[in-house]
C-alpha positions, 0 to 999 in steps of 0.5 A: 336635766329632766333626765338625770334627775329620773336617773338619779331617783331611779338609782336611789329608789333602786337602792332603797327598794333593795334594802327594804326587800332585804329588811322585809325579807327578814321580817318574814323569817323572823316569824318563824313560819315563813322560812327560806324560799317562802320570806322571798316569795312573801316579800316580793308579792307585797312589794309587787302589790305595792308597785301595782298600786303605784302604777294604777294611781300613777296611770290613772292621775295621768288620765285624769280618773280617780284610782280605787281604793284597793289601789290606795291601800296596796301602796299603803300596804306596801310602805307599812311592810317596808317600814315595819321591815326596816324598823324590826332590822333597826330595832336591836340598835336602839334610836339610831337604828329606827331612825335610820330604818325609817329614813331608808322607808322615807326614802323608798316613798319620796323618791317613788313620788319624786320619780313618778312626778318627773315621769308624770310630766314626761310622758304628758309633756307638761312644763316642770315647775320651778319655784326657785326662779325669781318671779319675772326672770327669763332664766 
């Protein structure tokens, strides 16, 4: 079960990265200043901050050490990108269109910390909690 939830959140974040590459892309381009191949350029650099972040504070909490704070603000950078991204695509659509942009930035993070929690355990063999289970069931 373990692995298809790490595959089912490894679709979806997959799916919401590549939208918010698309929105921040456009996001770049919308500047005027970074044109063409440069809004794919800047957007894959702070998308692989972002993911660099991510792994240093996922690697770091597995070991027990507290990550820095550059590590902190490149994944906080990371999501204001894709939100800003998401939300300036949305923007001429109104409400729906924010409210949708900012589900699509919701998404990128909850799954990214959904994944990194089962890979978490995974990889240090710790039990998955279940507080579905009634207290006392063997189920």
């Amino acid at each position: 079960m373990k692995l298809f939830t790490i595959i089912l959140g490894s679709v979806a974040f997959i799916c919401a990265l590549i939208y918010s590459y698309a929105n921040c892309v456009y996001l770049f381009q919308s500047t005027g200043s970074y044109t063409g191949w440069a809004a794919y350029v800047a957007s894959l650099m702070v998308g692989i901050v972002a993911i660099q972040g991510a792994i240093i504070i996922i690697s770091n909490r597995m070991k027990s050490i507290s990550p820095g704070i550059f590590s902190w603000v490149a994944v906080v950078m990371g999501i204001a990108y894709a939100t800003w991204g998401n939300v300036s695509r949305g923007w001429d659509y109104g409400v729906t269109g924010i409210f949708v942009a900012i589900g699509i930035s919701s998404s990128l993070v909850i799954t990214a910390v959904i994944l990194a929690g089962q890979i978490t355990q995974v990889l240090t063999k710790q039990p998955s909690e279940n507080n579905d289970r009634p207290k006392g069931s063997r189920a």
